[in-house]
C-alpha positions as CSV (number, residue, x, y, z in Angstrom):
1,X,123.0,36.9,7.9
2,X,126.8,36.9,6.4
3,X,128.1,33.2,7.0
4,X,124.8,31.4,7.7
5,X,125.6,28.3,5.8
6,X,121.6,27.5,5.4
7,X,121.2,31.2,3.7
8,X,125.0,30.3,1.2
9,X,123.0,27.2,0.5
10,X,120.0,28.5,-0.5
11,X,121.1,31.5,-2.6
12,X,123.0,29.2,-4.6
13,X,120.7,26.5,-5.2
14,X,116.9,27.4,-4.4
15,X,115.4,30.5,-5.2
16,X,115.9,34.0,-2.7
17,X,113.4,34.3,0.0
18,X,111.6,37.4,-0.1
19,X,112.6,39.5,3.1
20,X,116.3,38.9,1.7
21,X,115.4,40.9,-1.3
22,X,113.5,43.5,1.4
23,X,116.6,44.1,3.8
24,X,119.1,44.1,0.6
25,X,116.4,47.5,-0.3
26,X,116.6,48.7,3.0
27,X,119.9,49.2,3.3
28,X,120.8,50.7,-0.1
29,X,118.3,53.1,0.5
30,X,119.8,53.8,4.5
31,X,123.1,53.9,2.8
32,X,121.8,56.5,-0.5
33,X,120.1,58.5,2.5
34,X,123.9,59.0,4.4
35,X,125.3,59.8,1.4
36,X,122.4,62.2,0.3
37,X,122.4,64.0,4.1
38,X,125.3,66.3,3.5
39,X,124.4,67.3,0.8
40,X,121.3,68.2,1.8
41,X,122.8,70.5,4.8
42,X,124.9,72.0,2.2
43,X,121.6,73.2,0.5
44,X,119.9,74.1,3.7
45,X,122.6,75.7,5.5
46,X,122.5,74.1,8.6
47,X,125.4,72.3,10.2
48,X,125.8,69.0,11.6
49,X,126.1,70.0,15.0
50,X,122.6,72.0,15.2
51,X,120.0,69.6,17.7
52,X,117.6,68.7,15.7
53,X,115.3,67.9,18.6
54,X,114.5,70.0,21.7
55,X,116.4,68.7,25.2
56,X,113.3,68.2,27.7
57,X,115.6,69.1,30.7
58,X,114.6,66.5,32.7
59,X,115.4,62.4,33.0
60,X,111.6,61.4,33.6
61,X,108.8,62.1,31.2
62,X,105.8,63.8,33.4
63,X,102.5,62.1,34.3
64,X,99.7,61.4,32.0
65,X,96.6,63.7,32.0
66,X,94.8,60.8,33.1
67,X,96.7,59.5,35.8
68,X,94.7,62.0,38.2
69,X,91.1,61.3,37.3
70,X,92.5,57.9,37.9
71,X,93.5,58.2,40.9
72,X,90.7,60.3,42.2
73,X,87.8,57.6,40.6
74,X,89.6,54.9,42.4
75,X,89.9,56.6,45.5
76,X,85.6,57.4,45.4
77,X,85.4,54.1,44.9
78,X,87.2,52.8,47.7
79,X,85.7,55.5,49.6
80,X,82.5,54.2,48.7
81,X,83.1,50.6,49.2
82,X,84.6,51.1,52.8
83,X,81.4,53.5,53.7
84,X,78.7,50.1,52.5
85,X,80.4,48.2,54.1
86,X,80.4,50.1,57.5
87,X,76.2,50.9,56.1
88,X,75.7,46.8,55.8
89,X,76.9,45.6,59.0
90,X,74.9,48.1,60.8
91,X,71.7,47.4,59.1
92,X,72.5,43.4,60.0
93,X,73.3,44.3,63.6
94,X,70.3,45.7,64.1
95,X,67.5,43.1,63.8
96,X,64.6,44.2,61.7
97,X,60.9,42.6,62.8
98,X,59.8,40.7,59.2
């Protein structure tokens, strides 16, 4: 928030909102962990260069697990909606002595 002139105003003459005070944390704590990272390679003994994350191989992420019950429910459903239909109008075509 460097040159807001609301924020200059308020740090010098009202009191410093909280998340001020929270993001001023934040980043000496991001910058102590950049400076503390080498260090800590140094001690495990693993370069900079080293993935630390597998590559998947592939652009897309694959399906869900439940993308095919999905699909098959919704199918036997449709299934089943088509076939009462069909069932309904011939039981109405038919006329039934009441």
């Amino acid at each position: 928030m460097e040159g807001d002139p609301r924020l200059a105003y308020r740090l010098q003459h009202h009191a410093v909102p909280h998340w001020t005070e929270v993001t001023r944390q934040r980043q000496e704590q991001a910058e102590q962990r950049v400076r503390q990272a080498p260090q800590a390679r140094e001690a495990i003994g693993t370069s900079p260069t080293a993935p630390t994350s597998t590559a998947r191989g592939r652009h897309r992420a694959p399906r869900r697990w439940w993308a095919w019950p999905a699909m098959a429910i919704s199918a036997v459903l449709l299934f089943a909606h088509s076939q009462a239909e069909t069932l309904g109008e011939a039981v109405f075509q038919v006329e039934f002595p009441l």
